[in-house]
C-alpha positions in Angstrom: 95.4 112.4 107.3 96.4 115.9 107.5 96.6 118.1 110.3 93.7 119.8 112.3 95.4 122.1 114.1 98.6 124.6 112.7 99.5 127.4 114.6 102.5 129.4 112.7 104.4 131.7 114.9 101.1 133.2 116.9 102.5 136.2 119.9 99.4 137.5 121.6 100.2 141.1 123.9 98.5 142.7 125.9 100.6 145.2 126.7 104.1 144.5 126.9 103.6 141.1 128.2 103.4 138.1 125.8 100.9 135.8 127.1 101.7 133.8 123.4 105.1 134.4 122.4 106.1 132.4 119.2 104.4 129.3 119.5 104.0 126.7 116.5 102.5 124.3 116.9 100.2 121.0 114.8 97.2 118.9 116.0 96.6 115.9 113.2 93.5 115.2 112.7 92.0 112.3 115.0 94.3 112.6 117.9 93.8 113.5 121.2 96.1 116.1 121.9 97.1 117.3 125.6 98.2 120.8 125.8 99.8 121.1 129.4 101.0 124.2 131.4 101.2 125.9 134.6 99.1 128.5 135.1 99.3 131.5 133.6 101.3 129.4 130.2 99.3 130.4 127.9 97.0 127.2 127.3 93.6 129.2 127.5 94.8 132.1 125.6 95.6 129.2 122.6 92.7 127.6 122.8 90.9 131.0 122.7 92.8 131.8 119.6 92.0 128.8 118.2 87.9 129.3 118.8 88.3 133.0 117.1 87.7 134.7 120.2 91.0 136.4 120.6 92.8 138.0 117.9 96.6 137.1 117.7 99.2 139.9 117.3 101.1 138.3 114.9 101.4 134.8 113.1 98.6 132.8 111.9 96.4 129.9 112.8 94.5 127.2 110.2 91.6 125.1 112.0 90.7 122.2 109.0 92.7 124.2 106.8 90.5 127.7 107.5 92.3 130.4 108.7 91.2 132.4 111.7 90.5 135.8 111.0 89.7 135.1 107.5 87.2 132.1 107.6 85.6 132.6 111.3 82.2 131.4 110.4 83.1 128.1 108.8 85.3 128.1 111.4 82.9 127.8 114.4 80.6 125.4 112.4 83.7 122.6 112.8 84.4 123.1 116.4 82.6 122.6 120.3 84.6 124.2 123.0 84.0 123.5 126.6 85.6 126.4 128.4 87.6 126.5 131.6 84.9 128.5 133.2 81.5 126.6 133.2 79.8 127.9 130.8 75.7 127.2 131.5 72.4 128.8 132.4 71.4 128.0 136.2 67.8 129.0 136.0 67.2 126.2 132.6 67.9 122.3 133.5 70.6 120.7 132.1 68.2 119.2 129.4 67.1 123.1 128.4 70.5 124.3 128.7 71.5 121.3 125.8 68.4 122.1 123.7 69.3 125.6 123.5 72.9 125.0 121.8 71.9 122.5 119.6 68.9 124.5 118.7 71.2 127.1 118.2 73.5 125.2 115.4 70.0 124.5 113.5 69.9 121.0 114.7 66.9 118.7 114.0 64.7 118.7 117.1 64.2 114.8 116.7 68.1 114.5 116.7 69.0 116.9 119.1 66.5 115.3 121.8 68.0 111.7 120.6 71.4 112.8 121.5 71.1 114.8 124.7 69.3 111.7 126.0 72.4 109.6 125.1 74.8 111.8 126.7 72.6 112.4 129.7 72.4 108.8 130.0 76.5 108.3 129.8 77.5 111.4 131.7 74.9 109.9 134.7 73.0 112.9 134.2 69.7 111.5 133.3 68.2 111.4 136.8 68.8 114.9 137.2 68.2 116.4 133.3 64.7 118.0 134.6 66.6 119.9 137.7 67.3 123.5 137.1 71.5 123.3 136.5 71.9 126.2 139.3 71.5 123.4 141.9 74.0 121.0 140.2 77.3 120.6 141.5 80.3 122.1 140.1 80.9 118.4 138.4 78.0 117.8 137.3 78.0 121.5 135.2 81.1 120.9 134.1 79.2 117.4 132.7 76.5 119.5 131.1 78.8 122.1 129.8 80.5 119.1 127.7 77.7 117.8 126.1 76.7 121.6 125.0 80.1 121.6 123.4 79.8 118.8 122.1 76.0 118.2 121.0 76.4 119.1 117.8 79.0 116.8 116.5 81.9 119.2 115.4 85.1 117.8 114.1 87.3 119.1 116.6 86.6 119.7 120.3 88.4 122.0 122.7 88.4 121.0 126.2 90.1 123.3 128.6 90.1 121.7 132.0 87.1 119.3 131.5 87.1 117.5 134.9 88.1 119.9 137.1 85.8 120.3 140.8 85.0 116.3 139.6 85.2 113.1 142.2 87.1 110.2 141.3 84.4 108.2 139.8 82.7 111.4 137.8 86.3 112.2 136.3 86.7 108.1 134.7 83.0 108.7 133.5 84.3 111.2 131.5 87.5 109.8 130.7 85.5 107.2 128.9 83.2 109.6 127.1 86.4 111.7 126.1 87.8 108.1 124.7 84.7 107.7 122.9 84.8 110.9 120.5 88.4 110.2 119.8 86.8 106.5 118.8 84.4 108.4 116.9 87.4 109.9 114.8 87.2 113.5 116.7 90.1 115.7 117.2 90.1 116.3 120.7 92.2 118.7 121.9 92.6 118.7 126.2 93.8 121.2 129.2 94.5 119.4 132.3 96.2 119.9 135.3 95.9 116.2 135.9 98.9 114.3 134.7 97.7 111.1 135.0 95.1 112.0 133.1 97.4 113.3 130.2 98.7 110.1 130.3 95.9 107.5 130.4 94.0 109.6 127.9 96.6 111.6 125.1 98.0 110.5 121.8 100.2 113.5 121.7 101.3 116.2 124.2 102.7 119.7 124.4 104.2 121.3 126.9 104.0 125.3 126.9 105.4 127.8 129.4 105.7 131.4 128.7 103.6 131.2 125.7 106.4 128.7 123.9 105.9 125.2 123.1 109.2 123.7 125.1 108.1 119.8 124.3 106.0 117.5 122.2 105.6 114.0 121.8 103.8 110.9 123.0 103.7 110.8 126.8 106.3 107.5 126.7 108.4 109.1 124.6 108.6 111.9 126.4 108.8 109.8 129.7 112.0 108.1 127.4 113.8 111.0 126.3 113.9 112.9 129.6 114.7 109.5 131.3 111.5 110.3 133.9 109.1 108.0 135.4 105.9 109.7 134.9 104.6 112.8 132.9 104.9 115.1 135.9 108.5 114.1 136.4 108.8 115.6 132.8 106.9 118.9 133.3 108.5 119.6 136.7 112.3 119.0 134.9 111.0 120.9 132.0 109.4 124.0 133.7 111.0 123.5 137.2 107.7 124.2 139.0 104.6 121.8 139.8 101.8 122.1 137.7 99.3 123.6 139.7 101.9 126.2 141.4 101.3 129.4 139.2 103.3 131.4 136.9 
């Protein structure tokens, strides 16, 4: 297999500070890749790159060999993006709110319906699929917001922060459905904050701090190489700051 993800060289200004500055980086295809960061990294502004929605300044980026800027259209046919800020109508239900992006991406009505009942049903949504989304919790948006990126089965998926405001139990619901569209041979490319999620979930991560990738690998390796116990014992040597401190 070849490589989902290439980004050669991107720097993204604004102004004369670099929230990208340099960064290379490859995704293959079928991993689930973690892209980890404090805030204010650069891990949004990547992954926004990535979805065509922000212009680099310099250096170039290939999703499935299609290079943004060039090929944006085919581009946004191959991906679903679930975006740090939840992205969802709160007057529609969560079932209306799903209907409208698959109907959206042209999707059979038979087939969209089939699905969103599926993911209702594995999310725990189902119950509450009729319920205007504006009286959801913030967990249970965030759930709905993944199945819209999701719905209409693109080859890659960008998840930036999927599980944040969720419990315990809602987060390993979606661990497991995150599990399932790597099974499903999806590149699945994650923002956490959550080490231990990193961990239990990643093929691959990348560290980034000042918009330059400062280490990749396999979380063991990584774990092996900087002779640490755990993940965040290697972001907090790497970066010398806990993850959710900011930038």
């Amino acid at each position: 297999m070849g490589d989902a993800i290439v980004i050669e060289n991107v720097t993204k200004c604004y102004g004369d500070v670099k929230a990208l500055d340099g960064l290379n980086l490859r995704v293959p295809e079928g991993e689930l890749f973690g892209l980890l960061g404090p805030n204010g990294s650069g891990k949004t502004t990547a992954i926004n790159v990535l979805c065509g929605l922000l212009k680099p300044t310099s250096g170039r980026a290939f999703v499935e060999g299609y290079e943004l800027g060039r090929s944006d259209g085919k581009v946004k046919e191959l991906i679903g993006v679930c975006p740090q800020e939840t992205a969802v109508y709160p007057t529609l239900s969560g079932m209306e709110n799903i209907e409208l992006f698959g109907e959206l991406h042209s999707m059979p009505k038979d087939e969209l319906r089939r699905k969103a009942d599926v993911y209702l049903r594995k999310l725990g949504l189902e119950s509450d699929a009729r319920r205007k989304v504006g009286k959801y919790s913030g967990g249970m948006q965030r759930r709905v917001s993944m199945i819209m990126a999701i719905i209409h089965d693109p080859s890659i998926a960008f998840l930036d922060e999927p599980t944040a405001a969720m419990d315990p139990q809602s987060r390993h619901v979606v661990w497991d459905f995150i599990r399932e569209l790597k099974a499903r041979g999806r590149t699945v490319v994650l923002t956490t904050h959550y080490m231990e999620e990193a961990e239990e979930l990643c093929d691959g991560v990348g560290i980034i701090d000042h918009g330059r990738l400062i280490a990749e690998g396999a979380p063991r390796e990584l774990r092996e190489r900087f002779h640490e116990d755990d993940l965040e014992g290697v972001f907090i040597r790497l970066t010398g700051r806990r993850i959710r401190e900011g930038a």
